[in-house]
PAVO-434779 format. One line per field, with one value per residue (C-alpha): residue in three letters; x negated, y negated, z; chain; residue number from 1. Coordinates in pm, 1 decimal. Layout:
aa: [ALA, ...]
X: [X, ...]
Y: [Y, ...]
Z: [Z, ...]
ch: [A, ...]
i: [NUM, ...]
//
This chain:
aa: [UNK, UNK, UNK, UNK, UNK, UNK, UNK, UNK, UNK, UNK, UNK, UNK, UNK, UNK, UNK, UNK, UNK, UNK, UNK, UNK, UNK, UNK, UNK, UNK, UNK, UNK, UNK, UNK, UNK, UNK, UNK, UNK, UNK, UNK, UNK, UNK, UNK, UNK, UNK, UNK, UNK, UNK, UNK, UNK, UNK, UNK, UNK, UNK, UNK, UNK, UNK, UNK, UNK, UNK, UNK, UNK, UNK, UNK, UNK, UNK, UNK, UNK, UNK, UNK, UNK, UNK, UNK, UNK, UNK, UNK, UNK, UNK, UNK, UNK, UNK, UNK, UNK, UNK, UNK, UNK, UNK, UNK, UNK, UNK, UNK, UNK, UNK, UNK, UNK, UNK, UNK, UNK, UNK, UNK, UNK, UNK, UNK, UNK, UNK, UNK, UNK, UNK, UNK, UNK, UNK, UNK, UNK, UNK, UNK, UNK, UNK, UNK, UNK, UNK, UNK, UNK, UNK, UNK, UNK, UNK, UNK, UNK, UNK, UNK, UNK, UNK, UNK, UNK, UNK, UNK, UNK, UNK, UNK, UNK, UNK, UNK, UNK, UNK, UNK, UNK, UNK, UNK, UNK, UNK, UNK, UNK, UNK, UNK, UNK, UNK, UNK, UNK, UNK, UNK, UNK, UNK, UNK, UNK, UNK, UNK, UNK, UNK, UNK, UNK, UNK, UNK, UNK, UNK, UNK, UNK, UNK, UNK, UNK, UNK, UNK, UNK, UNK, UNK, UNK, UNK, UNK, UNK, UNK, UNK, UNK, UNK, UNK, UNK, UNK, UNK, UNK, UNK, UNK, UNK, UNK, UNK, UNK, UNK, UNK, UNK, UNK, UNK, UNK, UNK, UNK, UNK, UNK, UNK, UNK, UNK, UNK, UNK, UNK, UNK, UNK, UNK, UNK, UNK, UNK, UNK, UNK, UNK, UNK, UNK, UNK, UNK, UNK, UNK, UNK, UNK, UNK, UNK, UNK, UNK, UNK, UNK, UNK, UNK, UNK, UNK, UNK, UNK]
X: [-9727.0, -9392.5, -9367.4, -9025.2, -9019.2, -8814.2, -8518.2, -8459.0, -8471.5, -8248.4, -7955.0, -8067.1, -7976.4, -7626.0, -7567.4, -7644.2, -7491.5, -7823.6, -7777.7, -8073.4, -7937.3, -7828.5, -7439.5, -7245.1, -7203.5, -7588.7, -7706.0, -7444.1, -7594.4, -7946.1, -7848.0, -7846.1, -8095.5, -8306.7, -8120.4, -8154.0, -8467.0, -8718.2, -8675.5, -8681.3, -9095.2, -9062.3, -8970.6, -9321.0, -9431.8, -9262.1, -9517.2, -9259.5, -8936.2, -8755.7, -8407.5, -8322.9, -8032.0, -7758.4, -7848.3, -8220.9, -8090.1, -7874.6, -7575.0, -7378.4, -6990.6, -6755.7, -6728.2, -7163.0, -7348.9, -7772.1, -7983.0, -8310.7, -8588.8, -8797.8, -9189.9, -9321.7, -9654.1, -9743.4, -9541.9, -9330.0, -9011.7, -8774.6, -8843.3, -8784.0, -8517.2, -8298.3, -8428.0, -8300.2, -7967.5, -7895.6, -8064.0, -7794.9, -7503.8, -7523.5, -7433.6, -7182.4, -7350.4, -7464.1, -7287.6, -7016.1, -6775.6, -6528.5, -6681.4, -6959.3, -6916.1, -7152.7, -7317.2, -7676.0, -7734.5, -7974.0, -8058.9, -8381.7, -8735.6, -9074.7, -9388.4, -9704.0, -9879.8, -9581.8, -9581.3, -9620.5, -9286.5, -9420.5, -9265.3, -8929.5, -8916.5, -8699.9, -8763.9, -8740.7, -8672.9, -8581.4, -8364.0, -8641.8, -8890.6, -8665.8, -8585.9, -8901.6, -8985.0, -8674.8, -8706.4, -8762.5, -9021.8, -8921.4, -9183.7, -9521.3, -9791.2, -10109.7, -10034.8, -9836.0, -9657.8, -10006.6, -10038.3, -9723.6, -9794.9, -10078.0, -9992.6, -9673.0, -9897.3, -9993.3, -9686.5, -9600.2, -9719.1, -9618.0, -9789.2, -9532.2, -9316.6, -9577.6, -9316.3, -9043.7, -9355.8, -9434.8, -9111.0, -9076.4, -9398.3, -9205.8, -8973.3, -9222.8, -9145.5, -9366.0, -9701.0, -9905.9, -10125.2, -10018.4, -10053.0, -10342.6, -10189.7, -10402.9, -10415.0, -10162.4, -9929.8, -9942.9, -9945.0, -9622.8, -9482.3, -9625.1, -9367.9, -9084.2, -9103.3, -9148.9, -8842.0, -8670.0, -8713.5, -8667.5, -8297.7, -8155.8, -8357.0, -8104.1, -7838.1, -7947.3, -7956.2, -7640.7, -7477.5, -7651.9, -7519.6, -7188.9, -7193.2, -7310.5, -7640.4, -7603.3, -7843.9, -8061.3, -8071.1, -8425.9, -8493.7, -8821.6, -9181.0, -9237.1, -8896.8, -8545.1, -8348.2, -7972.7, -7834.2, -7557.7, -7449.0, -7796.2, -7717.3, -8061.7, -7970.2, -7666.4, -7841.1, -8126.2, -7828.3, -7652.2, -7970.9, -8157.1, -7869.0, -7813.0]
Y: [-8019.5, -8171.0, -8527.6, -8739.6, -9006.7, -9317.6, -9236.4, -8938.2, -9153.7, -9387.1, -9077.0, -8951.5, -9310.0, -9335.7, -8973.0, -8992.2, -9332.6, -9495.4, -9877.6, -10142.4, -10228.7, -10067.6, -10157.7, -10160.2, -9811.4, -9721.6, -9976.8, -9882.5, -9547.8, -9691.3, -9854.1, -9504.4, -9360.3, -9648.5, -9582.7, -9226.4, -9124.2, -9271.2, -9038.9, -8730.5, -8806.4, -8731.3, -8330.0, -8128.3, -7991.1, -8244.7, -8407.0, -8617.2, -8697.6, -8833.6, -8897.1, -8837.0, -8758.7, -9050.2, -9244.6, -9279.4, -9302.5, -9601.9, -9359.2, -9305.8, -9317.3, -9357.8, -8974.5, -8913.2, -8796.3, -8841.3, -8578.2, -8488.3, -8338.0, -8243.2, -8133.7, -7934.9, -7842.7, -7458.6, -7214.0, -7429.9, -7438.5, -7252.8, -7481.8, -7785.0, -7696.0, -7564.3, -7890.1, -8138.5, -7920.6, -7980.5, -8319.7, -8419.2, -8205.1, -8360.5, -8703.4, -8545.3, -8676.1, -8321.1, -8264.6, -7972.8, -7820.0, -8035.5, -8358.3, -8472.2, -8844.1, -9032.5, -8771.6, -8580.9, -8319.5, -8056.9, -7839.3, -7882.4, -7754.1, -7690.9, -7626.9, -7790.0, -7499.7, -7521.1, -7837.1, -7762.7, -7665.0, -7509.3, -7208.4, -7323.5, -7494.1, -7400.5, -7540.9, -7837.0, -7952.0, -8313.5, -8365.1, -8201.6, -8445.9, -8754.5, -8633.2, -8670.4, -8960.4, -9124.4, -8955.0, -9231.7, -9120.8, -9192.1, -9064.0, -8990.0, -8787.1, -8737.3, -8874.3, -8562.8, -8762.4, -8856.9, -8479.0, -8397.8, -8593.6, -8426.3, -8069.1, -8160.1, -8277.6, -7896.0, -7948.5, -8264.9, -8628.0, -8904.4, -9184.0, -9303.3, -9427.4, -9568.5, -9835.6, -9569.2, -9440.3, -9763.6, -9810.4, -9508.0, -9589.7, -9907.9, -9709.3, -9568.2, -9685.6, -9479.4, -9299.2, -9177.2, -8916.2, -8596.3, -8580.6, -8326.2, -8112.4, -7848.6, -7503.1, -7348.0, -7570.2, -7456.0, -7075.6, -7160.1, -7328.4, -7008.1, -6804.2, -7058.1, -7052.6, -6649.3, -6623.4, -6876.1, -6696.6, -6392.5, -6489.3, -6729.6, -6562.1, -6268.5, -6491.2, -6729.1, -6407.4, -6276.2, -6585.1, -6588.6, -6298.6, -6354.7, -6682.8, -6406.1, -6490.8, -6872.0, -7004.5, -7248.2, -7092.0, -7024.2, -6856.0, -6777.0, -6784.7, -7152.3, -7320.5, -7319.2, -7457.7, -7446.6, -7613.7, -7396.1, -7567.9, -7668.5, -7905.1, -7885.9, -7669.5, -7885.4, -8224.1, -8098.7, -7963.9, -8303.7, -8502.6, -8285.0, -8154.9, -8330.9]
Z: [6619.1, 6640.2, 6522.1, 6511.7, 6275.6, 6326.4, 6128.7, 6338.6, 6649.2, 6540.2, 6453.2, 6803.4, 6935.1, 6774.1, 6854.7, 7223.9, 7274.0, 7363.0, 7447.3, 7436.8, 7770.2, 8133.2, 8113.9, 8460.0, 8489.5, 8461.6, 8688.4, 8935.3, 8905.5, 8896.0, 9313.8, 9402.8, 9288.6, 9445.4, 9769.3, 9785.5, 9639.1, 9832.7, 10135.2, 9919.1, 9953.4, 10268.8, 10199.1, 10181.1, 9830.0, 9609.9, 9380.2, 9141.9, 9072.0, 8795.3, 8679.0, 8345.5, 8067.3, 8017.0, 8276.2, 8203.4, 7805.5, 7875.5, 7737.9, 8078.2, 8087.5, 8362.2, 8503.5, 8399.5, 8720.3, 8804.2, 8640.4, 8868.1, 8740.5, 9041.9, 9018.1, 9310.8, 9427.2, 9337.1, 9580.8, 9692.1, 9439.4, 9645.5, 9950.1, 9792.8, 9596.5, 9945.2, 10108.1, 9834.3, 9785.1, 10174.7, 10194.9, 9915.4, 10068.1, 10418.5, 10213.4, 10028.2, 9672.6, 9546.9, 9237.2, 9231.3, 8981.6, 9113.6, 9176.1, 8991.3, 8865.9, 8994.2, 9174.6, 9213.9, 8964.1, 9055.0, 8800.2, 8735.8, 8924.3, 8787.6, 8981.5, 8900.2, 8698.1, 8486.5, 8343.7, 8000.0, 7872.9, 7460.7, 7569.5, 7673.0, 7321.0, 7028.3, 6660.4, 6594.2, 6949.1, 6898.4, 7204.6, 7453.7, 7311.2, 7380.8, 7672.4, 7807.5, 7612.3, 7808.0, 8142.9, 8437.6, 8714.8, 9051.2, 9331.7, 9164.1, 9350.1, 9224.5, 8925.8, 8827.4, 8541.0, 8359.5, 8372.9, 8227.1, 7931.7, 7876.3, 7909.9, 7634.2, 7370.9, 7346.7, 7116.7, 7028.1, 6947.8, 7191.5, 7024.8, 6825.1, 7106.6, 7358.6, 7413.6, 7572.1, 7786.4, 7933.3, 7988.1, 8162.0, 8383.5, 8500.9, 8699.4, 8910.4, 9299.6, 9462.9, 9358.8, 9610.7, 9685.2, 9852.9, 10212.7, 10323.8, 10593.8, 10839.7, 10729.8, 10990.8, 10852.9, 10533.1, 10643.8, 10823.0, 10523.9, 10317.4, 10535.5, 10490.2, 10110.4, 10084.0, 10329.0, 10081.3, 9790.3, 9933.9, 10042.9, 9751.3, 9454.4, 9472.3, 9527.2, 9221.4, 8980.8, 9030.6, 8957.6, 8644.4, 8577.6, 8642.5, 8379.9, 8117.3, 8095.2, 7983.0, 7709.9, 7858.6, 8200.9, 8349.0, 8626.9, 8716.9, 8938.0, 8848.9, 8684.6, 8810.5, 8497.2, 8543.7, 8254.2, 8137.8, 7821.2, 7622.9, 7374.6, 7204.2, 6896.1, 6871.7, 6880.6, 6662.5, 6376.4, 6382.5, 6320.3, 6073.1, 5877.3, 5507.1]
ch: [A, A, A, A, A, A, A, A, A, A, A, A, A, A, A, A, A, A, A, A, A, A, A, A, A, A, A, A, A, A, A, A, A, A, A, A, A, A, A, A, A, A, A, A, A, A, A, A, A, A, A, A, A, A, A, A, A, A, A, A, A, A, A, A, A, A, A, A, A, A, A, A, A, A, A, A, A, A, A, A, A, A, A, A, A, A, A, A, A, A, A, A, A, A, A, A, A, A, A, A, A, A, A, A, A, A, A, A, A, A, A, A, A, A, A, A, A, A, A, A, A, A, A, A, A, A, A, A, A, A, A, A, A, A, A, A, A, A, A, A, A, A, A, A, A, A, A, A, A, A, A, A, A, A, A, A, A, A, A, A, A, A, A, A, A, A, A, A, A, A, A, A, A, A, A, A, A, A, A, A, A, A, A, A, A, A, A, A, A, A, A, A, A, A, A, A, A, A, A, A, A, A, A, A, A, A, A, A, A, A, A, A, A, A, A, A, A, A, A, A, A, A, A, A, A, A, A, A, A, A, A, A, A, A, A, A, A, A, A, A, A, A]
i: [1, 2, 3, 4, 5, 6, 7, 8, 9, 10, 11, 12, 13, 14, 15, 16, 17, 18, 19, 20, 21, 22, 23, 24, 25, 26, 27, 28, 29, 30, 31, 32, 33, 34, 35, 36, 37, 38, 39, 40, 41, 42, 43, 44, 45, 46, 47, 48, 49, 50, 51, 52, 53, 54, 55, 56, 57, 58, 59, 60, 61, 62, 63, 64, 65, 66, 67, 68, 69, 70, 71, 72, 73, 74, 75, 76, 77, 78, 79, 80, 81, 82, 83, 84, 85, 86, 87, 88, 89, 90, 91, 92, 93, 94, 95, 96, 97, 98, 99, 100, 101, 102, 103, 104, 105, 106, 107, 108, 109, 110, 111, 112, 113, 114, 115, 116, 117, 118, 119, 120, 121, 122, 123, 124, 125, 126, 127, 128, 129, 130, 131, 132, 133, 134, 135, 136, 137, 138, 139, 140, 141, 142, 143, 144, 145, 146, 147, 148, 149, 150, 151, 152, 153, 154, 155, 156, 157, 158, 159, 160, 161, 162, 163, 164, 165, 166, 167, 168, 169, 170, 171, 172, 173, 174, 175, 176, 177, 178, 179, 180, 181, 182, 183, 184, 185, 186, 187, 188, 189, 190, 191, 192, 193, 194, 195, 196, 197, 198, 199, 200, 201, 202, 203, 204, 205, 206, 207, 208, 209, 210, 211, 212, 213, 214, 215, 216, 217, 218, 219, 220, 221, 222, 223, 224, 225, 226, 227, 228, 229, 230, 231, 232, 233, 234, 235, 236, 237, 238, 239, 240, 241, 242]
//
């Protein structure tokens, strides 16, 4: 089981640029995530978001966007994803190769029977485990988050930092239970999320192949991971190197 002792968080602080404090830039950040999360709850299937990266790390700089990392009930990842890509797009705050400062990143979807992420792991993974030591949760359904914990200490130990875990639980503005809709509904919505898939899947792949296959890059029934430069064998050299 992977354990991090202090002195590696500390080098993972000074690496990342981890402040004690939000400085101007992260809590100008921080204004819009409170303005433009909250109606994301309203988009069926979503059972938690959370922001994450610099911005939850206290570590932004003047051109860092808002990482999302966006839970979904089961079988219905494509459907959420489109909605929160257009939801964002008709505000013109989804980030792009072009513009991204300050903007919504959304690279990141897992459904709910994929929650614990030991196989996504590579040795040593110091920089996944911070990351969702730091990770702020947003909109909390079902208490999805408690559950995330749990399934991740399939591979790692969590109580040393209880402190960044509270802190994390802090951010919470909304944690509800899922709404209960009738069974036609959810047929219908079975036919939206199959059509979905069916359309972008194809779409999603070949882009993936066209960025040769980029380390880091999921793509699959239950996790849409689109980070195209992984920094975790990077981070995890730096820190444990002599």
């Amino acid at each position: 089981m992977l354990k991090i002792p202090q002195t590696s968080h500390e080098a993972f602080k000074k690496l990342m640029g981890i402040k004690s404090q939000p400085w101007e830039v992260e809590k100008r950040l921080w204004k819009k995530v409170e303005k433009y999360i909250p109606p994301l709850k309203l988009i069926p299937g979503i059972q938690m978001i959370w922001v994450g990266n610099s911005i939850s790390m206290n570590a932004c700089h003047k051109d860092s966007d808002i990482d999302l990392f966006i839970v979904t009930r089961k079988n219905r990842l494509w459907s959420v994803r489109i909605l929160t890509t257009i939801y964002f797009q008709i505000l013109w705050l989804r980030k792009t190769h072009k513009h991204h400062a300050g903007r919504f990143c959304l690279s990141f979807f897992v459904s709910k029977d994929a929650l614990d992420f030991q196989d996504i792991t590579i040795e040593n993974d110091i920089y996944l485990y911070f990351w969702i030591l730091y990770m702020k949760p947003i909109v909390d359904r079902d208490d999805t988050y408690e559950q995330f914990l749990k399934a991740n200490t399939s591979w790692c130990d969590f109580d040393p930092y209880q402190d960044l875990l509270q802190n994390a639980q802090s951010r919470i503005e909304i944690q509800q239970k899922s709404h209960h809709f009738p069974k036609i509904f959810s047929q219908l919505w079975d036919i939206v999320e199959s059509s979905l898939k069916y359309i972008f899947l194809p779409r999603t792949k070949k882009s993936f192949q066209q960025l040769w296959k980029p380390f880091g890059v999921i793509i699959s029934d239950n996790m849409l991971k689109f980070h195209d430069r992984d920094r975790r064998e990077e981070v995890r050299n730096k820190i444990t190197s002599p």
